[in-house]
N, C-alpha and C positions, 0 to 999 in steps of 0.2 A: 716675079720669079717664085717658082715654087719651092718648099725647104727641101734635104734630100733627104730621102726615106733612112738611108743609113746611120745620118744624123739621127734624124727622131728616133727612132727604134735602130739602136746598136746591137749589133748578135755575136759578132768575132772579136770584140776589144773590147778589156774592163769597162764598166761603164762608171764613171763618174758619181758621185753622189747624188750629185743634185739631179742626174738620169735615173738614179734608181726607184723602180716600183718595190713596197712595200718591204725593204729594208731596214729602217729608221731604228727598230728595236736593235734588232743583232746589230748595225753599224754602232751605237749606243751603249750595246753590252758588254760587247768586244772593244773597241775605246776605255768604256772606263776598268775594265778588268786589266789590260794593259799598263794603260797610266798608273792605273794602282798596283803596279807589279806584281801583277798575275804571268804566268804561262799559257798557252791557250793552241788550241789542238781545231783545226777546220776540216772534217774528212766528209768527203763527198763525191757523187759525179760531177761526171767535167760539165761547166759552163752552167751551172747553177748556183754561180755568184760570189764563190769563198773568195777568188780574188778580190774582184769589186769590192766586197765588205773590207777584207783586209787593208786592199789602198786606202778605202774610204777613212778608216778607223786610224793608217797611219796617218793621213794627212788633218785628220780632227787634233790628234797629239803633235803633230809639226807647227800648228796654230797655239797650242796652246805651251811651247816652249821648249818641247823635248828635240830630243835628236832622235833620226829613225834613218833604219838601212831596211833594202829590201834584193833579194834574190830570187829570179827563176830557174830551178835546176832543169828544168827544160830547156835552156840556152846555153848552161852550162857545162861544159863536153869531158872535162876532166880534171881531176885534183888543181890541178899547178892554176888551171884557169876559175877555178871555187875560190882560190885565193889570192888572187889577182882581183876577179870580182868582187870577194871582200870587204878587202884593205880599200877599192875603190869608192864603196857604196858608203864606209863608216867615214872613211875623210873626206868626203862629202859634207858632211856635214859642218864642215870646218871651209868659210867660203876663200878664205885666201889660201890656205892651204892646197885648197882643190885647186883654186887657180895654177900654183905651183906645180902640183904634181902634174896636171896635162901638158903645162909647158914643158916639164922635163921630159913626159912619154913620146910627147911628138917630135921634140929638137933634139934632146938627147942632153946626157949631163953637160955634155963640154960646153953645150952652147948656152948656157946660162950664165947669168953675169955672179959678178962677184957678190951682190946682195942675194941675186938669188940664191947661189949655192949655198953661200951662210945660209940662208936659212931651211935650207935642206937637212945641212949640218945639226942645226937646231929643233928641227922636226925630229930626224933620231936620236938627240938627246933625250927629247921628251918622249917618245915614243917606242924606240927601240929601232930593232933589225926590219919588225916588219914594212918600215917604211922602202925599205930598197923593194920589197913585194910589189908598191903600189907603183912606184918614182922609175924602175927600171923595167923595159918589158922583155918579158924570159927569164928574169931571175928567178922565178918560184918554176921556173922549168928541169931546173938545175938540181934542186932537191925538193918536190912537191910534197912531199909527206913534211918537211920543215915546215915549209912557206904556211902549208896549210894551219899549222900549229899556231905559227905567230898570227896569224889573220882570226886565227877564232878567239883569241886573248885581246883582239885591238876593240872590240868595243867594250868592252869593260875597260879597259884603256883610257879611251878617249873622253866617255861617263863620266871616269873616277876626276882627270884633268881639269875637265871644263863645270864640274859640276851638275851635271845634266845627267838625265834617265834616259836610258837608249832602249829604243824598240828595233828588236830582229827579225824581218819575217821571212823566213823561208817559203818559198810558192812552191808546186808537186814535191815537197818532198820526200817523195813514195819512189820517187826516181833514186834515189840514194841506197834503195834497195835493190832495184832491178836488175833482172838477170844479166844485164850488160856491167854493172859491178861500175862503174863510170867512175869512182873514185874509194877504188879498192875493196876489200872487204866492208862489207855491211857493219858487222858485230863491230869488229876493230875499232872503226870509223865513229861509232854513234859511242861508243865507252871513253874515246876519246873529247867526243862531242860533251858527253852529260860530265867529264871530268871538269872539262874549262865550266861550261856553263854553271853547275852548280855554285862556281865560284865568285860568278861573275851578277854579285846583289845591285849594280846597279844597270844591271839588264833587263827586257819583258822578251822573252821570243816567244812568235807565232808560228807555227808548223800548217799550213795548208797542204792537204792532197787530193788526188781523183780520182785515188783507189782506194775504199774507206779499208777495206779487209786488210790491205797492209798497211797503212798508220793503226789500224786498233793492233797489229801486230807487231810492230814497233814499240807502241806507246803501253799496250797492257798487259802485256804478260811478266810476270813477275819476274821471270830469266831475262829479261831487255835490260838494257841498257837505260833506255830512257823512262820506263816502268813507273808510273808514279812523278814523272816532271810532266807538272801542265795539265789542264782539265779541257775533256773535248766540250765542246759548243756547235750545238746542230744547230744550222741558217733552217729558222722555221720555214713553214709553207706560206708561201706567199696566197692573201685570202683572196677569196671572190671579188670583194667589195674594193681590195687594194686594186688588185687589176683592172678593174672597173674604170676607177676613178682615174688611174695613170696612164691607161689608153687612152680616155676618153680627151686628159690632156694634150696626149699628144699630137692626135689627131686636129684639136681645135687651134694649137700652137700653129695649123697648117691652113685655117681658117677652112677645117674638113665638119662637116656634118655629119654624125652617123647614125644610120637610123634603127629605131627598135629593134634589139635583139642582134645589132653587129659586133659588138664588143662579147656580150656573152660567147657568141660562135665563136669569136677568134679565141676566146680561153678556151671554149673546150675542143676547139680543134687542136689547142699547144698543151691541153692536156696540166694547164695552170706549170707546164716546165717553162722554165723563164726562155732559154734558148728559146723551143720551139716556138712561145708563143709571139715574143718576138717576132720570131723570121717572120711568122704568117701574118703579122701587124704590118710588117715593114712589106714585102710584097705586096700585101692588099694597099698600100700606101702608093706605092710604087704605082701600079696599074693604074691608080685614079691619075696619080700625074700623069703618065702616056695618053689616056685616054680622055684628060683637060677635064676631069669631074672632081667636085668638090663633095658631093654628096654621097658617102658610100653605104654601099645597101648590102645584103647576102649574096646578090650573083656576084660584086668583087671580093668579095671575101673566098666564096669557091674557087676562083680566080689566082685570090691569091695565096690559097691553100696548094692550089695545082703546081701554082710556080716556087713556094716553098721545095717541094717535095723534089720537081726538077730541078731547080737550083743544087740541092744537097745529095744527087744522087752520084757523083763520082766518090765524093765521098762512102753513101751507104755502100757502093760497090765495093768498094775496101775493104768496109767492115765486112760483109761476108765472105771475105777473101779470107782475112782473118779467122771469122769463124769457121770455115772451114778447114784452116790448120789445126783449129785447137782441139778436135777430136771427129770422126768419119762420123757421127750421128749425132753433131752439136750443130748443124744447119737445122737437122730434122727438130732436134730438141727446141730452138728457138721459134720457129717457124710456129709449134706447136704452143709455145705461152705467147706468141704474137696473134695469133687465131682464137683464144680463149679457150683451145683443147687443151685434154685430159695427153700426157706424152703417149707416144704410139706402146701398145701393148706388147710389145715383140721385146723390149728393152727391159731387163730386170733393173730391178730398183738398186742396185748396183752401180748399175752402167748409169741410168738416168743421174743419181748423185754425181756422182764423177761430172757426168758433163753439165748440169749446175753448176756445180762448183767453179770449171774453169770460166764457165760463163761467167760466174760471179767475180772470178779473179781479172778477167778481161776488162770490166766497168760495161756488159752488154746488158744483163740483167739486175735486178736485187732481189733481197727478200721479203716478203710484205709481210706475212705470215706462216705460219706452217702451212706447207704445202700449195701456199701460194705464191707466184714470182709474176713479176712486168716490166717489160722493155724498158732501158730506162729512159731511151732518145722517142719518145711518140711520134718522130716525123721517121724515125728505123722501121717503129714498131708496124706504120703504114708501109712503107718498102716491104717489107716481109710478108705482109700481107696480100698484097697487091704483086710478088714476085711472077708469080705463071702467069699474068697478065702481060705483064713489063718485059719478060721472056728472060727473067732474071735465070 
């Protein structure tokens, strides 16, 4: 039996440590700055790894004795359920505790015995109110701005109790700003946030996001709230030689051969972005299994460049969906730094800014230098290329 491609080269789910290519540093850096009760700031585009590292990094601290919680506010739909989430992810940490609490969310109070409810009882002695947050489901529905209150104060709580250093990580927390407002005002919410937090010395939180322009705008301007808590950490560029060698494992994990000059093409077809270059790993992976070869050469790689691109095109159709909301001549503007032109002349530098800009607030482009910008998805930046072909 052959391995699945998915396994080898993961593209859509964190990837594990021991999966990851050329990590090791930042997993390492970010761990011990933690551990050490640092704060720590991940801003990025999406699916170049800030998770990955951050799990990585909690799970290096869970080994070596801490307690750690973790949140995606992409799952998270509104206040009452921020703190719900939690109150669940810090008493987690606590194994009979947790046991307790699911038994009480799925049965209900009444249905617990008399030991267990004592020890309910005894939970919010030591803990407080916010335990009815985790123990009872809907009660932070009833007054979410509370709930929220006590659930940001339970790891510092919990720390202070059990004697343990508690890692927090926030995942997109850029969502917390978004125009959908998902748990109220921004400002409010984050002055609220750095009030507990600053208090709470036997905490580390991580803030990861995938829209770097609003965590530096969150996190640095002097009028924020959170202004000066926490130091950002850029996930360096994964090098030549890393990808090299982590390909080349993994393919050999599948007893695949590959021959001169395969591995290099699959980086520079992924453009050394870890998503992309993945997918086009894990395709060209794929095709040798249909096709019962072990030996992969540059025509399955074309192969599996091709099925990359078809693969993720419901997707890119999206995203130009999108880009076409975000201003009548931000297709035109894209299309043009995906073609390596100079933007159309008809557009005052004005207008061009502007739709930069949105582009940049979207996560479709960055900025590399003055006057220079590039797609940041390389398998987009082929879609866009390739549109009047495709009949885009």
């Amino acid at each position: 039996m052959r391995q699945a491609s998915g396994d080898l080269f993961p593209t859509d789910v964190p990837i594990p440590a021991s999966q990851m290519i050329g990590r090791r540093a930042d997993v390492d850096e970010v761990a011990g700055a933690l551990i050490g009760g640092a704060n720590l700031i991940l801003a990025g585009p999406r699916r170049t790894g800030k998770t990955s590292v951050g799990d990585a990094a909690l799970h290096r601290a869970r080994r070596q004795g801490l307690y750690v919680a973790s949140l995606d506010l992409f799952r998270v739909a509104d206040t009452a359920e921020l703190a719900e989430t939690l109150a669940l992810a810090v008493i987690a940490n606590r194994s009979a505790a947790h046991r307790l609490v699911r038994r009480a969310r799925e049965l209900g109070r009444a249905a617990l015995s008399a030991a267990q409810a004592a020890a309910v009882l005894k939970l919010q002695s030591q803990l407080g109110e916010v335990v009815e947050v985790a123990v009872t489901p809907g009660w932070a529905a009833a007054d979410p701005q509370r709930a929220l209150d006590l659930a940001l104060e339970l790891p510092e709580r919990v720390a202070v109790a059990d004697g343990k250093r508690m890692i927090l990580f926030f995942d997109e927390f850029q969502e917390l700003a978004g125009d959908r407002r998902p748990y109220g005002d921004p400002d409010q919410l984050t002055k609220r946030m750095r009030a507990v937090f600053q208090r709470s010395t036997s905490v580390s939180y991580l803030f990861a996001g995938s829209l770097e322009h609003t965590m530096r705008d969150l996190f640095a301007p002097n009028q924020r709230a959170f202004s000066g808590f926490g130091s950002f950490h850029a996930l360096r560029q994964i090098s030549h030689a890393d990808w090299i060698k982590g390909l080349s494992e993994r393919f050999a994990a599948d007893d695949c051969t590959a021959q001169p000059g395969v591995l290099e093409r699959i980086v520079e077809l992924g453009a050394g972005h870890p998503r992309a270059t993945m997918r086009v790993a894990q395709q060209t992976h794929l095709i040798s299994v249909q096709l019962e070869r072990s030996d992969i050469d540059l025509d399955l790689v074309s192969l599996g460049y091709e099925a990359a691109l078809r693969g993720d095109l419901p997707t890119m159709e999206q995203t130009v969906e999108e880009i076409r909301r975000l201003h009548k001549n931000a297709l035109q503007m894209v299309r043009s730094v995906a073609g390596d032109r100079p933007p159309p002349r008809r557009l005052s530098p004005a207008i061009r800014d502007r739709v930069l800009n949105l582009l940049l607030r979207a996560g479709i482009v960055e900025h590399v230098a003055r006057g220079d910008w590039r797609i940041v998805n390389p398998l987009l930046k082929e879609y866009l290329r390739r549109m009047d072909t495709l009949g885009g």
